[in-house]
C-alpha positions as CSV (number, residue, x, y, z in Angstrom):
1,X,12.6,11.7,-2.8
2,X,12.3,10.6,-6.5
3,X,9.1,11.4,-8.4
4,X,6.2,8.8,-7.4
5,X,5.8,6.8,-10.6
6,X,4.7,4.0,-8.7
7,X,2.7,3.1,-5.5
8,X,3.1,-0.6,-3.4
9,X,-0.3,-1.2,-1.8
10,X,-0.3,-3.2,1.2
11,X,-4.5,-4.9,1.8
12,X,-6.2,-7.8,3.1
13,X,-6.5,-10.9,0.9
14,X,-10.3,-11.2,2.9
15,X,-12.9,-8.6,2.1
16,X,-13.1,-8.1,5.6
17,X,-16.1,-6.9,7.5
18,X,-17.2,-3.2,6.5
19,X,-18.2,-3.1,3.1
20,X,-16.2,0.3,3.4
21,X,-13.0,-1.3,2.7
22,X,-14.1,-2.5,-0.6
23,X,-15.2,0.5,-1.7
24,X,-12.1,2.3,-0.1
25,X,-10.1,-0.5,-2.2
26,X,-12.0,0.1,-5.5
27,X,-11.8,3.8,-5.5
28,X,-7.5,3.9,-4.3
29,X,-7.0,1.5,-7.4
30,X,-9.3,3.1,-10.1
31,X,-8.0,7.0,-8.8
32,X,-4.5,5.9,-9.1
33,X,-4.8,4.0,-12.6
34,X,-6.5,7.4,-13.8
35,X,-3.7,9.5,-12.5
36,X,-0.9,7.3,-14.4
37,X,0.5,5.8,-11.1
38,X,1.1,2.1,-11.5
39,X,0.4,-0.3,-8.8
40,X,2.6,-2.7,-6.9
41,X,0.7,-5.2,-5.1
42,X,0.4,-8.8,-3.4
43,X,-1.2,-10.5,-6.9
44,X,-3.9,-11.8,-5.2
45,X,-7.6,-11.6,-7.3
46,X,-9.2,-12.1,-4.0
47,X,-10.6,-10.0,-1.1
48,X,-9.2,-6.4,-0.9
49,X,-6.2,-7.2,-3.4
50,X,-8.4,-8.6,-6.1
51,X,-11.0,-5.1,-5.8
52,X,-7.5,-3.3,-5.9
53,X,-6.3,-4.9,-9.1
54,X,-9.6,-5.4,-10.7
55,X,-10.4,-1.2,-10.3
56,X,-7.0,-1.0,-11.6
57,X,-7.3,-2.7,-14.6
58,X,-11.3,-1.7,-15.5
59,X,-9.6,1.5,-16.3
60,X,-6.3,0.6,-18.3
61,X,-4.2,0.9,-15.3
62,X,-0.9,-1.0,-14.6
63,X,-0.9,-3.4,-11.6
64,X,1.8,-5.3,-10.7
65,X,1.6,-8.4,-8.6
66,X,4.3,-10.0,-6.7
67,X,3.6,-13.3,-5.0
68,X,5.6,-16.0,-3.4
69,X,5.7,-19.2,-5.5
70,X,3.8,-21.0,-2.3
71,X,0.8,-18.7,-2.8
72,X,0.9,-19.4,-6.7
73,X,-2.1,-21.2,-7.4
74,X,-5.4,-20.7,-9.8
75,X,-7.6,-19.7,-6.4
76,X,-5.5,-17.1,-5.5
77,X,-3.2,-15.5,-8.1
78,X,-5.1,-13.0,-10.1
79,X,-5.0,-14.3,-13.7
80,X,-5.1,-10.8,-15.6
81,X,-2.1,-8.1,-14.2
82,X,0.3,-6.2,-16.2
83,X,2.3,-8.5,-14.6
84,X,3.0,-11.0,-12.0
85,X,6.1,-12.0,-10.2
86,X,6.9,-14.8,-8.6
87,X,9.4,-14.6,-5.7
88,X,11.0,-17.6,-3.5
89,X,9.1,-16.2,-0.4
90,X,7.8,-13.6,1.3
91,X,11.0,-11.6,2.5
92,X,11.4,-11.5,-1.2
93,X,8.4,-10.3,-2.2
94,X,8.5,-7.2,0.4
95,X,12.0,-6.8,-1.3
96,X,10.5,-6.8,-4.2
97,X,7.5,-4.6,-3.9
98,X,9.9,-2.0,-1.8
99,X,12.4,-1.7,-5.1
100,X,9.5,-1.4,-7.6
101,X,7.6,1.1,-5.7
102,X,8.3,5.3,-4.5
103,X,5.5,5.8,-2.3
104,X,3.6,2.7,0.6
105,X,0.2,2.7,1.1
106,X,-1.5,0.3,3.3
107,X,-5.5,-0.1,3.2
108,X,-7.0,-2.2,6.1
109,X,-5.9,-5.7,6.2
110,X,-4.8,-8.4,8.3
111,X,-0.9,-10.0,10.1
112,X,0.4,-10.0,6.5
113,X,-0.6,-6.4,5.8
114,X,0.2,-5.2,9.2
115,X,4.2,-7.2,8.3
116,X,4.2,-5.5,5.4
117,X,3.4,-2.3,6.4
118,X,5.6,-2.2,9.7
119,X,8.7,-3.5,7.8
120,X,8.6,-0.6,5.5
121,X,8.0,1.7,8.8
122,X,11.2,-0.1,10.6
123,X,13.6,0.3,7.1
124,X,12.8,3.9,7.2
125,X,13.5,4.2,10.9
126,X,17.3,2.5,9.7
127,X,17.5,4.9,7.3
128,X,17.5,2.4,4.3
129,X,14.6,4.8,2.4
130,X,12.9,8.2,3.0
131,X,9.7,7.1,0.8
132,X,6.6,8.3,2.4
133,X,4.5,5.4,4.0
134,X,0.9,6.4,4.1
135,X,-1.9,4.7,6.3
136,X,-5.6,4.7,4.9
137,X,-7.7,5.0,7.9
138,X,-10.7,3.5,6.6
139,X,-13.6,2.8,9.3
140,X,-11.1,3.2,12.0
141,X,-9.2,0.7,10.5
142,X,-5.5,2.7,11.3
143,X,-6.6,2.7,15.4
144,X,-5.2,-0.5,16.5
145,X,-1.7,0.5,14.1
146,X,-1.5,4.0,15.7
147,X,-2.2,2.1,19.3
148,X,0.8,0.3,19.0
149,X,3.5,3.0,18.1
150,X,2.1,5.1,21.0
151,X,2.4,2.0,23.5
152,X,5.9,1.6,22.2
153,X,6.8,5.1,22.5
154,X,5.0,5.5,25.8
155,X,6.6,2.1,27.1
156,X,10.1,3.6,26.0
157,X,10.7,1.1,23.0
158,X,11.1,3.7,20.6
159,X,11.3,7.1,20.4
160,X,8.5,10.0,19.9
161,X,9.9,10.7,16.0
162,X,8.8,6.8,15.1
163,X,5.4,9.3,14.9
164,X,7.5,11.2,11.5
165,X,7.8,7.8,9.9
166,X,4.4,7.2,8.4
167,X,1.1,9.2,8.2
168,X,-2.3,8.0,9.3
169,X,-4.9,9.6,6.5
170,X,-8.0,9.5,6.9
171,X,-9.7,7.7,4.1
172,X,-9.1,7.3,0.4
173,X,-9.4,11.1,-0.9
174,X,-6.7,12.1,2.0
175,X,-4.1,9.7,0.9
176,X,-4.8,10.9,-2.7
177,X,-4.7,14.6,-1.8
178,X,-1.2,13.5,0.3
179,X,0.1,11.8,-3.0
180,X,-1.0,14.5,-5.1
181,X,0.7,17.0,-2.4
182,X,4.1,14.9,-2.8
183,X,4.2,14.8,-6.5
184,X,3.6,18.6,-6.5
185,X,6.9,19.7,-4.9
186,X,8.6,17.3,-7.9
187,X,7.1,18.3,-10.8
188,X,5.3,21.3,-12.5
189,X,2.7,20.3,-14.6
190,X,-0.3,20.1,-12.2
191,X,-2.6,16.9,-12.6
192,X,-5.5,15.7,-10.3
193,X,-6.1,12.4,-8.5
């Protein structure tokens, strides 16, 4: 696994209903713009992607968004990111975020977060990547994710190791200490997230 230089984060373009994943949302982008990791996400400046981006950025971070040209308009692409690209579709936007990015992390969300993050589950089960996909369990927000792999592994649709693809952390300071564990075994200057 290559250092983690850069992080794709996979959240909800609706606030959703615990004020938990906001704050879960604000601290994940402000901890990772203060560590140096940039930020790959959907380039949204609302719900959970715009508190992302805008923690991101209140702290000189780098945030990335990548959105299809159907989603491009004034309501919904965040105006002020490092950088926005604009993609034909959404297959190429999850190619997209998937080259730019060393390291998944989904935060609760919706279908397009639960595509997002499953498609990056399924191309490591091919073997097309070995770059860690971490869940953010945020108000029991993971349970309905982790329900599904066991039904499929119970129901014989995939094998017990489809556990080894991702990990289910439980809240914002786990998936930092997880990233933080990762980028110790690749480097030796210690830092803190």
């Amino acid at each position: 696994m290559a250092l983690i230089r850069t992080v794709a984060v996979f959240c909800a373009s609706r606030d959703g209903a615990d004020p938990a994943f906001r704050r879960a949302a604000a601290l994940l982008g402000r901890r990772l713009a203060e560590a140096g990791i940039g930020v790959v996400y959907g380039g949204g400046r609302v719900g959970l992607m715009g508190v992302l981006a805008d923690a991101v950025l209140a702290v000189g971070g780098r945030v990335v968004g990548i959105i299809p040209e159907g989603l491009r308009k004034p309501e919904i692409a965040h105006p002020g990111l490092s950088g926005l690209v604009v993609t034909r579709d959404l297959a190429a936007r999850k190619q997209r975020m998937f080259d730019l990015a060393d390291a998944f992390i989904a935060l609760p969300g919706g279908i397009g977060t639960l595509d997002e993050t499953i498609e990056m589950v399924s191309w490591r089960q091919l073997g097309l990547h070995e770059k860690p996909v971490l869940i953010c369990d945020v108000a029991g927000s993971a349970a309905p994710f982790v329900a599904f792999i066991e039904t499929a592994i119970t129901q014989d649709f995939a094998e017990p190791s489809a556990r080894e693809l991702f990990e289910v952390l439980p809240g914002v300071d786990a998936v930092l200490a997880r990233l933080q564990a990762l980028l110790a075994t690749k480097r030796s200057s210690q830092w803190t997230l």
